[in-house]
Backbone and ligand atoms as CSV (ligand in chain L), in Angstrom:
chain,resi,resn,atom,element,x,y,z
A,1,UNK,N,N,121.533,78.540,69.373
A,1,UNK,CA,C,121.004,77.271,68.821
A,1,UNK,C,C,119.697,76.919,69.544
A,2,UNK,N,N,118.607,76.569,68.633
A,2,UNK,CA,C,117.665,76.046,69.450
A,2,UNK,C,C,117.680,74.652,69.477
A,3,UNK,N,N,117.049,74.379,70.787
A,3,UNK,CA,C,116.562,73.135,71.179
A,3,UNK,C,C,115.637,72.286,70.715
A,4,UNK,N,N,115.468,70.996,70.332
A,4,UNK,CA,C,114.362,70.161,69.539
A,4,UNK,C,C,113.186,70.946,69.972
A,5,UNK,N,N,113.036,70.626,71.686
A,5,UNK,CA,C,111.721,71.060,71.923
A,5,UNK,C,C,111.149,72.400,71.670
A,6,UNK,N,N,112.156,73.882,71.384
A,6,UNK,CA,C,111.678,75.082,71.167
A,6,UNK,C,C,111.535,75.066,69.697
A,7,UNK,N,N,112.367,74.319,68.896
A,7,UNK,CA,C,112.166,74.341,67.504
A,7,UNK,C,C,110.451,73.562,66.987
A,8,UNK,N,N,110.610,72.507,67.742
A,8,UNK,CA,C,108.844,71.824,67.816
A,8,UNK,C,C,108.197,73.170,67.683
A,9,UNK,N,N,107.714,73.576,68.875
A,9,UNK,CA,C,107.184,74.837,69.348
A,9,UNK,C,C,106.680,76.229,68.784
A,10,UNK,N,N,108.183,76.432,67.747
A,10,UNK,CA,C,108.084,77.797,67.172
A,10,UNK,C,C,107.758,76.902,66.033
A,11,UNK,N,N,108.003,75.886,65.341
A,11,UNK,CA,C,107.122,75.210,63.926
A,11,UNK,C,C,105.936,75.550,63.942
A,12,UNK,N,N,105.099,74.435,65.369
A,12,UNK,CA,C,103.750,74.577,65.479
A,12,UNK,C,C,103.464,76.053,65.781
A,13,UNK,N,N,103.446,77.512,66.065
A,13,UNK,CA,C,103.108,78.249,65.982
A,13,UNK,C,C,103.509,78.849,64.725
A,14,UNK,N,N,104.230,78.710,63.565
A,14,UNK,CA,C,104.520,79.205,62.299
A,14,UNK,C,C,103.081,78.177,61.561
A,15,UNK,N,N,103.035,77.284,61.699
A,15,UNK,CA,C,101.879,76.435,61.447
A,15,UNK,C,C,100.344,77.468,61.861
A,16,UNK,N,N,100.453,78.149,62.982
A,16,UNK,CA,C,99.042,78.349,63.499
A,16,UNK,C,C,98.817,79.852,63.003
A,17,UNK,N,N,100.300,80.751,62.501
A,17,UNK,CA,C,100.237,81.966,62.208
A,17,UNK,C,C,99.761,81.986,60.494
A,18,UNK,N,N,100.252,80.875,60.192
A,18,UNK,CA,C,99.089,80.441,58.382
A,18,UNK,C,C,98.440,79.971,58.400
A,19,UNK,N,N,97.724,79.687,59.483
A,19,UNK,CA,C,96.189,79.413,59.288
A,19,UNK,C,C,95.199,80.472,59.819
A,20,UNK,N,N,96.157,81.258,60.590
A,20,UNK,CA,C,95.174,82.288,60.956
A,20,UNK,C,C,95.185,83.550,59.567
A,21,UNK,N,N,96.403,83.436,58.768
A,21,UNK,CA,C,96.317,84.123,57.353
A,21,UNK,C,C,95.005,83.604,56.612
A,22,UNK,N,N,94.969,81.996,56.864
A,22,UNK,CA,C,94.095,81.522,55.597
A,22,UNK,C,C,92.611,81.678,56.155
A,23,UNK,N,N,92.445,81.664,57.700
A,23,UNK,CA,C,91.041,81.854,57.889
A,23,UNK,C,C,90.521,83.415,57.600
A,24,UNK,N,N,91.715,84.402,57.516
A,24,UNK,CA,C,90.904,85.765,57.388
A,24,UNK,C,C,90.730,85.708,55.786
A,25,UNK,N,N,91.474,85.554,55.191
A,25,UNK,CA,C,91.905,85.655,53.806
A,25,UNK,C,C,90.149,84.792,53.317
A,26,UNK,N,N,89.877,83.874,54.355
A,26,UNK,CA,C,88.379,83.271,53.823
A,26,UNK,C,C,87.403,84.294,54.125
A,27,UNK,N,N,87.481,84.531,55.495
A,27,UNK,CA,C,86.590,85.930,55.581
A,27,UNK,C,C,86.820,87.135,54.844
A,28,UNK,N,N,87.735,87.357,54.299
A,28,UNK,CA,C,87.674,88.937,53.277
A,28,UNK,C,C,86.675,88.276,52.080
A,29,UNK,N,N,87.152,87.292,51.217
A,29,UNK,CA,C,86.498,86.397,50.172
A,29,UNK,C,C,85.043,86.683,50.155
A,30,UNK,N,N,84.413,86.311,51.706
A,30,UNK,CA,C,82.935,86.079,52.024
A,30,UNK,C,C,82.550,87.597,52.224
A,31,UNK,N,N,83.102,88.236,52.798
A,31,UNK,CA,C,82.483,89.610,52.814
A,31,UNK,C,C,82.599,90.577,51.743
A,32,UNK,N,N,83.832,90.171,50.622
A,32,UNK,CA,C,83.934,91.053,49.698
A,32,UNK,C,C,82.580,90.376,48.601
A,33,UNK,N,N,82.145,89.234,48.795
A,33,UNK,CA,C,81.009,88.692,47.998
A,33,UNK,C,C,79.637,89.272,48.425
A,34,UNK,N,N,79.276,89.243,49.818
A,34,UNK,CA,C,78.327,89.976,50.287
A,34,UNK,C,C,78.406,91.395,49.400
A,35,UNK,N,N,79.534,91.958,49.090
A,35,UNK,CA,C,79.683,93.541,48.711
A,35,UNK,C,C,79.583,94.539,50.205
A,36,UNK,N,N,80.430,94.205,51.182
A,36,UNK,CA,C,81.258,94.920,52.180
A,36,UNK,C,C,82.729,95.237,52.045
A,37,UNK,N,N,82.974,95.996,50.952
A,37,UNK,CA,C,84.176,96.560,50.647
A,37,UNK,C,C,85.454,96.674,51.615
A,38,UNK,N,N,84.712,97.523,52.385
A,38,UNK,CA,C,85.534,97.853,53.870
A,38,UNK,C,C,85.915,96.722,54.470
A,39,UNK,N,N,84.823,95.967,55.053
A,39,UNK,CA,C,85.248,94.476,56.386
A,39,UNK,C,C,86.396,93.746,54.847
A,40,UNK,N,N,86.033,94.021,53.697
A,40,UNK,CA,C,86.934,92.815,53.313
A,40,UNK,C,C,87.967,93.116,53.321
A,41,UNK,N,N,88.108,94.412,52.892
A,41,UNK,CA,C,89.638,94.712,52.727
A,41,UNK,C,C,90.428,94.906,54.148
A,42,UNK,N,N,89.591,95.367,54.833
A,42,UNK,CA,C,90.083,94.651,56.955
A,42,UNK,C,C,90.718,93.348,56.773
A,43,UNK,N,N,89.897,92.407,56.603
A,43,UNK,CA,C,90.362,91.330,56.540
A,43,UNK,C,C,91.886,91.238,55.108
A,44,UNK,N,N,91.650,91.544,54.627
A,44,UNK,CA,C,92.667,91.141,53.790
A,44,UNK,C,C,93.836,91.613,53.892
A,45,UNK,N,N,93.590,92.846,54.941
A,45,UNK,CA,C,94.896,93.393,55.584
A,45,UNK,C,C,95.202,92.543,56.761
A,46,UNK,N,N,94.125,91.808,57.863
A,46,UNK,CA,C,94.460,90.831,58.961
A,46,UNK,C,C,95.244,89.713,57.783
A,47,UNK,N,N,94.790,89.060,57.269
A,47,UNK,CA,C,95.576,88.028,56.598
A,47,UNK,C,C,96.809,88.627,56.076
A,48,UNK,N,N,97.359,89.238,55.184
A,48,UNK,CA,C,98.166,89.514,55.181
A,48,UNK,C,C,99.382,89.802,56.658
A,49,UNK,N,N,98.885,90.376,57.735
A,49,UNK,CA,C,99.344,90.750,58.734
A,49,UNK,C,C,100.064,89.077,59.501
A,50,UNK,N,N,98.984,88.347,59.243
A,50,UNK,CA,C,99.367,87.073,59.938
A,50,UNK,C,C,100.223,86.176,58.702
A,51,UNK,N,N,100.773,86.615,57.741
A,51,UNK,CA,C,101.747,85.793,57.218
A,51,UNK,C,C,102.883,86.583,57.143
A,52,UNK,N,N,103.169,88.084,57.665
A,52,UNK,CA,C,103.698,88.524,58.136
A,52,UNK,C,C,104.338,87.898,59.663
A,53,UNK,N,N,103.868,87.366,60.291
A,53,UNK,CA,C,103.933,86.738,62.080
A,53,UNK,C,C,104.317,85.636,61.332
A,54,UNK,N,N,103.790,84.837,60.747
A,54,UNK,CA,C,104.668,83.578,59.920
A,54,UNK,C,C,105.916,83.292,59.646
A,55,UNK,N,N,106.236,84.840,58.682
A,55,UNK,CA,C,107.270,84.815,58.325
A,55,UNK,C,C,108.397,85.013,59.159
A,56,UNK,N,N,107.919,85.866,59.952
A,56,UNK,CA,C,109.041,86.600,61.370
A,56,UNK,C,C,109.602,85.266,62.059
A,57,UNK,N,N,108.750,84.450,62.422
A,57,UNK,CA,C,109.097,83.086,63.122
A,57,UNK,C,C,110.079,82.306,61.914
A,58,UNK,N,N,109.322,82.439,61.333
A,58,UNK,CA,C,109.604,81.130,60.081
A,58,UNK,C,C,111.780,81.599,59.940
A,59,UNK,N,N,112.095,83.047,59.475
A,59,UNK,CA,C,113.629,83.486,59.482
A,59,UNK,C,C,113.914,83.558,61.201
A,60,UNK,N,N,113.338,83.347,62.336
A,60,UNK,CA,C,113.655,83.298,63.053
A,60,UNK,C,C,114.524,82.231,63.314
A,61,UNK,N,N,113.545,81.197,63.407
A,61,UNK,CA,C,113.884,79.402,63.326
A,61,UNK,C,C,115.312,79.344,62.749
A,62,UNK,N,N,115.037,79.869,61.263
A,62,UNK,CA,C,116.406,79.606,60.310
A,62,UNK,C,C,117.558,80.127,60.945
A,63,UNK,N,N,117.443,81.375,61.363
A,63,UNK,CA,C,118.470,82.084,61.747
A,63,UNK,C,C,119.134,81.026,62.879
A,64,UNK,N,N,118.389,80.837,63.775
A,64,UNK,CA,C,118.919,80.569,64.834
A,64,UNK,C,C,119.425,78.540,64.842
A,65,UNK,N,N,119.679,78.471,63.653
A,65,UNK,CA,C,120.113,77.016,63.689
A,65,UNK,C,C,119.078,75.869,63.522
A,66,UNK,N,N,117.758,76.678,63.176
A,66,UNK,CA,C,116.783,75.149,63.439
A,66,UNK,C,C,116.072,75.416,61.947
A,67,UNK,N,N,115.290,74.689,61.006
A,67,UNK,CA,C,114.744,74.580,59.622
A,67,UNK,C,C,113.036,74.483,59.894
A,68,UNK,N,N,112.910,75.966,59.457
A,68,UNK,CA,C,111.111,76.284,59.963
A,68,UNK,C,C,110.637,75.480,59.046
A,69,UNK,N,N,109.833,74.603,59.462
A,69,UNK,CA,C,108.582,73.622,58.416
A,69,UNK,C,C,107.159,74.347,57.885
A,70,UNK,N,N,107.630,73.986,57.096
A,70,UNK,CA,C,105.867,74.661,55.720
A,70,UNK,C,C,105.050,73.523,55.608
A,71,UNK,N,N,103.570,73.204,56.284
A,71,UNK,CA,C,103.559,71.725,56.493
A,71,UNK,C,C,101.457,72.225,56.001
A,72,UNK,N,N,101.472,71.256,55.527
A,72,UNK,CA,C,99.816,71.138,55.236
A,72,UNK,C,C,98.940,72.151,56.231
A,73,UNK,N,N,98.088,72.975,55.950
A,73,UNK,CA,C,97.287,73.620,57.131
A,73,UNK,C,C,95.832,73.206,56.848
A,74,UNK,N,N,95.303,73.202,57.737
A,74,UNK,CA,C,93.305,72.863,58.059
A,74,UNK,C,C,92.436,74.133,57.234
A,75,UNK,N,N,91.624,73.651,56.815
A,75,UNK,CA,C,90.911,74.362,55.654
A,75,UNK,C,C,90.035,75.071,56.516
A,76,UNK,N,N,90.153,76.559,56.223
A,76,UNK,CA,C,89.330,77.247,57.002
A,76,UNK,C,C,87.825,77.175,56.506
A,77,UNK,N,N,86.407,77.737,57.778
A,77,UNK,CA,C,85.395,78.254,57.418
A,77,UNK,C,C,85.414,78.617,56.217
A,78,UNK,N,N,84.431,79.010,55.651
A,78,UNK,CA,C,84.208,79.810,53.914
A,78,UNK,C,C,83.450,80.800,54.045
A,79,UNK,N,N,82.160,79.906,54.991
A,79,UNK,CA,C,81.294,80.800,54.973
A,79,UNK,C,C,80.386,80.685,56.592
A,80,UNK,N,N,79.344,82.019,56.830
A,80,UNK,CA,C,79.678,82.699,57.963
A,80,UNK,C,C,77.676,82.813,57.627
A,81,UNK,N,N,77.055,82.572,59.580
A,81,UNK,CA,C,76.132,82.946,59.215
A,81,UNK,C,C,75.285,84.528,59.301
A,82,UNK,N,N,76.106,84.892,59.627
A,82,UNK,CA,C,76.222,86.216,59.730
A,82,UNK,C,C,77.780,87.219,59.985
A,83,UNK,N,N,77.685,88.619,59.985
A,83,UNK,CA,C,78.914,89.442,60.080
A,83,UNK,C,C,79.112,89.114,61.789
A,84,UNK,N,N,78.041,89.482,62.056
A,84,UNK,CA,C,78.502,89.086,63.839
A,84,UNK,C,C,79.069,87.816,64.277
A,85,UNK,N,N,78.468,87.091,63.510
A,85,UNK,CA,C,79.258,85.822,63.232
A,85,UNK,C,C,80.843,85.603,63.504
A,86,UNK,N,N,81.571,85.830,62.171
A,86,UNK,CA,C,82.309,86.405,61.884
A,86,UNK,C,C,83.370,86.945,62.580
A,87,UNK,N,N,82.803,87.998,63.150
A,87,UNK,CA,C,83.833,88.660,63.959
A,87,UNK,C,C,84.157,88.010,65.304
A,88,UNK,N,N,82.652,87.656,65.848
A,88,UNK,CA,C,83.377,86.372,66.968
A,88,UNK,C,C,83.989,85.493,66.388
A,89,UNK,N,N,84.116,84.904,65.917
A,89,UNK,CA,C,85.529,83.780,65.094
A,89,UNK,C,C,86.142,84.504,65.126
A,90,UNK,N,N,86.735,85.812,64.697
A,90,UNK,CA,C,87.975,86.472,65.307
A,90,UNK,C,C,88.517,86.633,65.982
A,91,UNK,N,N,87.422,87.030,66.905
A,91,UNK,CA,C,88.125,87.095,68.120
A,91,UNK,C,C,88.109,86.035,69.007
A,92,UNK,N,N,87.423,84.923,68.854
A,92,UNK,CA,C,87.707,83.334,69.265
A,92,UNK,C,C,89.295,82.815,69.342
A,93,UNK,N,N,89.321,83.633,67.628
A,93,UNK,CA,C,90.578,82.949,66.943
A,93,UNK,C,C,91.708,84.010,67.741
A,94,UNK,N,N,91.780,84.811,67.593
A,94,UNK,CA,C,92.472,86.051,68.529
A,94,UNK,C,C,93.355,85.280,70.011
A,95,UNK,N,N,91.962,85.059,70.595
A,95,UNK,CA,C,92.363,84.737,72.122
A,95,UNK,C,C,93.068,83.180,71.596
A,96,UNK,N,N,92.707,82.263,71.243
A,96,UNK,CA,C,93.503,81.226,70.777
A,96,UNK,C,C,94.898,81.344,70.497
A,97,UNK,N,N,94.931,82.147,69.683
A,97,UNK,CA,C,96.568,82.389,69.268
A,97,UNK,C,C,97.393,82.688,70.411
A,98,UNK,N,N,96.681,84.198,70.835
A,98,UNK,CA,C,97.210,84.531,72.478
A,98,UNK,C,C,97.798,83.701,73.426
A,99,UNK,N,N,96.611,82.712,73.967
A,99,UNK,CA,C,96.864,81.279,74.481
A,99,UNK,C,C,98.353,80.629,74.061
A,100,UNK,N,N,98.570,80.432,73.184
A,100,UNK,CA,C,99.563,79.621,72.041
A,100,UNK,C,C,100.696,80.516,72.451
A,101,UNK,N,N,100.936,81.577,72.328
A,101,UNK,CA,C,101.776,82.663,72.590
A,101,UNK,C,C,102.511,82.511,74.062
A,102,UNK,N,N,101.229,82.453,74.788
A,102,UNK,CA,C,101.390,82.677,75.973
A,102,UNK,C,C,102.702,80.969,76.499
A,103,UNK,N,N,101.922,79.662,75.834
A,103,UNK,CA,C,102.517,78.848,76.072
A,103,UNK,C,C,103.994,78.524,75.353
A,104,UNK,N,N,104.295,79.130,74.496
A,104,UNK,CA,C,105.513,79.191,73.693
A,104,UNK,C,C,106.447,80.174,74.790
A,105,UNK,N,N,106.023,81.339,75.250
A,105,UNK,CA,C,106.639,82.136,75.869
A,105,UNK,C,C,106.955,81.024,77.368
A,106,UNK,N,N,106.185,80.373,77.763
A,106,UNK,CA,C,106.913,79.121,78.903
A,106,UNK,C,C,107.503,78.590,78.834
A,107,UNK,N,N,107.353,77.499,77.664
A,107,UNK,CA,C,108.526,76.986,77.047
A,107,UNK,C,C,109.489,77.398,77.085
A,108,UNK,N,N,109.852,78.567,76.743
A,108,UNK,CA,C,111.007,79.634,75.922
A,108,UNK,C,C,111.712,79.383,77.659
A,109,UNK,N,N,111.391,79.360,78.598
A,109,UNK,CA,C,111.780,79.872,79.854
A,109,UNK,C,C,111.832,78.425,80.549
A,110,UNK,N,N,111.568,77.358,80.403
A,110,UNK,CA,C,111.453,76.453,81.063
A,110,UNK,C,C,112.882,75.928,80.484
A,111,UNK,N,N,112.741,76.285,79.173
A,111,UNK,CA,C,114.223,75.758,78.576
A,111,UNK,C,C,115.104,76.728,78.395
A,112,UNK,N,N,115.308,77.571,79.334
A,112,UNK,CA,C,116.238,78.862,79.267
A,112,UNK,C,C,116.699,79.109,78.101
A,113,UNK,N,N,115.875,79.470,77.306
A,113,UNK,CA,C,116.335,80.150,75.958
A,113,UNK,C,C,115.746,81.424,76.211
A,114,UNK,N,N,116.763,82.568,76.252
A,114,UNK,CA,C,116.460,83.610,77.064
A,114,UNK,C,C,116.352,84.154,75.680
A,115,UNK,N,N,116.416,84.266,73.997
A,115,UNK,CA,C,116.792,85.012,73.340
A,115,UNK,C,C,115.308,84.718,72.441
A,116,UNK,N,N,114.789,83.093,72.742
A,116,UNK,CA,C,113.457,83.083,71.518
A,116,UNK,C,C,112.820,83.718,72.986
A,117,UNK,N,N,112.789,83.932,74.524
A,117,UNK,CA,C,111.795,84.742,75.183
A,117,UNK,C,C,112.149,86.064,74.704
A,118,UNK,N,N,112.979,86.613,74.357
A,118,UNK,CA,C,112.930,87.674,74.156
A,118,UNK,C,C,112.096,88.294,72.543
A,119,UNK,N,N,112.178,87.650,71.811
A,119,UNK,CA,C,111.965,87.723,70.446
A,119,UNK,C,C,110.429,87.236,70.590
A,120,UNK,N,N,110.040,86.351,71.569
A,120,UNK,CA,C,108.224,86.568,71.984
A,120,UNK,C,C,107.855,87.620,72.073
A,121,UNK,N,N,108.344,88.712,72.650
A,121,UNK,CA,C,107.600,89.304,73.712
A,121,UNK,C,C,107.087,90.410,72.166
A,122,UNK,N,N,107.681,90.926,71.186
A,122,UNK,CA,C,106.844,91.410,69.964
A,122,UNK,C,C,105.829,90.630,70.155
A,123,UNK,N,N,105.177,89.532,70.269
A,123,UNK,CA,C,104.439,88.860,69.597
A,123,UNK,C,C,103.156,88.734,70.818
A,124,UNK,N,N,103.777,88.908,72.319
A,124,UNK,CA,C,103.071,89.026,73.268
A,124,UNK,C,C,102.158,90.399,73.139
A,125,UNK,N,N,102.744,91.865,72.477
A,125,UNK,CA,C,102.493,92.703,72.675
A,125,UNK,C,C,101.410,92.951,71.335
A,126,UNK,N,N,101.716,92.111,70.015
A,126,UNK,CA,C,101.047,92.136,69.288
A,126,UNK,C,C,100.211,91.616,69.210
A,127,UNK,N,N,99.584,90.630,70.186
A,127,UNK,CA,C,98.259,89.851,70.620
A,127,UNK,C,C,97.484,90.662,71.795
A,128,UNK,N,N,98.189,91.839,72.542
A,128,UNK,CA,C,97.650,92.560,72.892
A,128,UNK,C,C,96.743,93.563,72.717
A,129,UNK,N,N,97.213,93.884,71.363
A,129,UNK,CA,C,96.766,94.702,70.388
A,129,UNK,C,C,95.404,94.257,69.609
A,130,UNK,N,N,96.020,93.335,69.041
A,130,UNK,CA,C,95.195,92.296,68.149
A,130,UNK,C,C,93.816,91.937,68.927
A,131,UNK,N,N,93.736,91.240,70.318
A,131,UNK,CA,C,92.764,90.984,70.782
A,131,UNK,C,C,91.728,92.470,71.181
A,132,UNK,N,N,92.066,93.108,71.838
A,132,UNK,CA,C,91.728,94.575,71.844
A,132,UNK,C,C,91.199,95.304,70.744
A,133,UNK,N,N,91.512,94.821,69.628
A,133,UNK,CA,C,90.576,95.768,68.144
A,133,UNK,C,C,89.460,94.592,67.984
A,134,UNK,N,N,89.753,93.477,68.338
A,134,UNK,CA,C,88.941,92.642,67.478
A,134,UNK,C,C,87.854,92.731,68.984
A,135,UNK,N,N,87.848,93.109,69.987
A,135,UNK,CA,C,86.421,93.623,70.693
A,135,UNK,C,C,86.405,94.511,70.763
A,136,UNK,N,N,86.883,95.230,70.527
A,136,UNK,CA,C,86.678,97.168,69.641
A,136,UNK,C,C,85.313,96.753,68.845
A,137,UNK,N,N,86.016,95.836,67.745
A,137,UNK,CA,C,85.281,95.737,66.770
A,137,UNK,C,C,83.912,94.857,67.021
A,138,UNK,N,N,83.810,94.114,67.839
A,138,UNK,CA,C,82.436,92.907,68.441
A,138,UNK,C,C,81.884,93.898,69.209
A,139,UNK,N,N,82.126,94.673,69.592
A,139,UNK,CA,C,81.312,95.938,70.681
A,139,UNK,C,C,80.484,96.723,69.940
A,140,UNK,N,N,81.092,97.234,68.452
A,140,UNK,CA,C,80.344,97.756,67.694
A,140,UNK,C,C,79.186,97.022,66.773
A,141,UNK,N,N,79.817,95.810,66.599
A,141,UNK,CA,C,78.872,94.737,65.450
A,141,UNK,C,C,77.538,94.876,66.733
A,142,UNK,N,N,78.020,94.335,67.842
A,142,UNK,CA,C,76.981,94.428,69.019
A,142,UNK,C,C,75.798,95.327,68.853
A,143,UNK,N,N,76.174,96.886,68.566
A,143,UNK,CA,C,75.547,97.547,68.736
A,143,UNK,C,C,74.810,98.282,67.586
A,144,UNK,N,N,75.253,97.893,66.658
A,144,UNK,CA,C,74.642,97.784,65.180
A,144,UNK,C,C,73.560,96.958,65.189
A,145,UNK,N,N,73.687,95.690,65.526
A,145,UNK,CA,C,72.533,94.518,65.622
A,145,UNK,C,C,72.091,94.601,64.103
A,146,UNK,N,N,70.670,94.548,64.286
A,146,UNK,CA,C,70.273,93.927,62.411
A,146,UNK,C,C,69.833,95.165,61.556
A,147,UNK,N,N,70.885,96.261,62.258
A,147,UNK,CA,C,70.193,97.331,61.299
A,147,UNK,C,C,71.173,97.661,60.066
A,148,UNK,N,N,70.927,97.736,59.181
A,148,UNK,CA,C,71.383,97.744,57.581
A,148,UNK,C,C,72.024,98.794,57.671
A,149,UNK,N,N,71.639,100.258,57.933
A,149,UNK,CA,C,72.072,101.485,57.699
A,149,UNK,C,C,73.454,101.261,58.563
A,150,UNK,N,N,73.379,101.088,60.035
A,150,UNK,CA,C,74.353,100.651,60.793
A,150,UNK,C,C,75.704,99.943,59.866
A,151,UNK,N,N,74.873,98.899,59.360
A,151,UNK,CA,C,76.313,98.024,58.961
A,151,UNK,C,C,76.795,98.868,57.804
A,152,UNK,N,N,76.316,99.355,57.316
A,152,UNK,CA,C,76.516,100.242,55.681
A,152,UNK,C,C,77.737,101.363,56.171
A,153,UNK,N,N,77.518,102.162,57.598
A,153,UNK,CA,C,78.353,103.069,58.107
A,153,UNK,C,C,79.789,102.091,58.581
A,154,UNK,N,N,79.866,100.714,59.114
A,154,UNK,CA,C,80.372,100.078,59.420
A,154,UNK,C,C,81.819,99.997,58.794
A,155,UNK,N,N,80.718,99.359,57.530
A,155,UNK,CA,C,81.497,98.811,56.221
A,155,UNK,C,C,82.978,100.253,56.310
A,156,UNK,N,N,82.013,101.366,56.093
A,156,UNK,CA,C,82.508,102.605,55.515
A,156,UNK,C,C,83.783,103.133,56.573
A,157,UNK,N,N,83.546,102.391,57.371
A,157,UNK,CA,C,84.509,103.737,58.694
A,157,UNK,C,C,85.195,102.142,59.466
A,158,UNK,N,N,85.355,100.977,58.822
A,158,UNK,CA,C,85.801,100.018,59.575
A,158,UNK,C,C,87.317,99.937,59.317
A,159,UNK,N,N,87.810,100.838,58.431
A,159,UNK,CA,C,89.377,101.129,58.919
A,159,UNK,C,C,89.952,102.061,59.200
A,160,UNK,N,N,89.258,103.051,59.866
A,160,UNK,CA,C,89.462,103.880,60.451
A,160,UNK,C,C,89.104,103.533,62.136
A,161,UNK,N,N,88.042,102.821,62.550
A,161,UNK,CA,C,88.100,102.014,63.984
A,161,UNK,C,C,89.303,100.876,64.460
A,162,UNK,N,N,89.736,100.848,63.425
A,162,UNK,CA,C,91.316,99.902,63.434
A,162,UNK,C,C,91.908,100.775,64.190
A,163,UNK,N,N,92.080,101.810,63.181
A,163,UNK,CA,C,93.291,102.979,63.412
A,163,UNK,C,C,92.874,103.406,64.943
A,164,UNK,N,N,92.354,104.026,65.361
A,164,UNK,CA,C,91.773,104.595,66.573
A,164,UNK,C,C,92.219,103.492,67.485
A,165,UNK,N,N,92.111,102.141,67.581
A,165,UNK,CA,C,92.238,101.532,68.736
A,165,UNK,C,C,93.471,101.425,69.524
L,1,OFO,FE1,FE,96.641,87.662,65.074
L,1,OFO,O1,O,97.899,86.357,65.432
L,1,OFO,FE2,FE,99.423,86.448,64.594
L,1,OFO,O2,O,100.439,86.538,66.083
């Protein structure tokens, strides 16, 4: 059974794992309009991925005695003033979540619920991951800078630099 305060907790992070769906899901939108095939469909696989993390919490909650809330979310960015742009908001947004993670996983332990710490630690390991491609990926935008041909190879081989990381 969870506790008010871990059920608070895992809400507001089911809350922060659909908005991080809806902010990529804005960035695929904006880059598939530019005509970057590749970054969009990246993104539309990150969004998807994060209502995946939604959902995991969301039957978690249920399972364990508490009723996950589906509650209004904040309207993401649309638009971006550049790709480099962009990808730092990712990875802004990245380390944010992390953060969030990190403080849910205290919680989890302050209130000896030894079973939602355990059921973090996927989520610890998947922000490990997560933050790590997304400066994979800012290392390369980096080094592309404003050259066209660059981003054109980008576009082309940007899910395959997923894979590799
Ligand atoms: Fe990429 O954040 Fe979910 O967990």
């Amino acid at each position: 059974m969870l506790s008010k305060k871990i059920e608070k907790a895992l809400n507001d992070q089911i809350k922060i794992e659909a908005e991080s769906s809806q902010i990529y899901l804005a960035m695929a939108c904006w880059a598939e309009v530019k005509g970057l095939e590749g970054v969009a469909g990246f993104m539309y696989d990150q969004s998807q991925e994060e209502r995946d993390h939604m959902l995991k919490l969301v039957k978690f909650v249920n399972e364990r005695g508490g009723h996950a809330q589906i509650s209004a979310l904040k309207a993401p960015n649309v638009t971006f003033k550049s790709f480099k742009e962009m990808f730092e908001k990712l990875f802004e947004h990245e380390v944010f979540v992390s953060e969030s993670i990190n403080e849910l996983v205290h919680i989890s332990l302050t209130e000896k619920d030894y079973a939602t710490h355990n059921f973090l630690q996927w989520y610890v390991s998947e922000q490990i991951e997560e933050e790590a491609m997304a400066r994979t990926i800012l290392d390369k935008i980096n080094l592309i800078g404003d050259d066209k041909g660059g981003l054109y190879l980008f576009d082309r081989d940007i899910q395959q630099i997923t894979i590799v990381t």
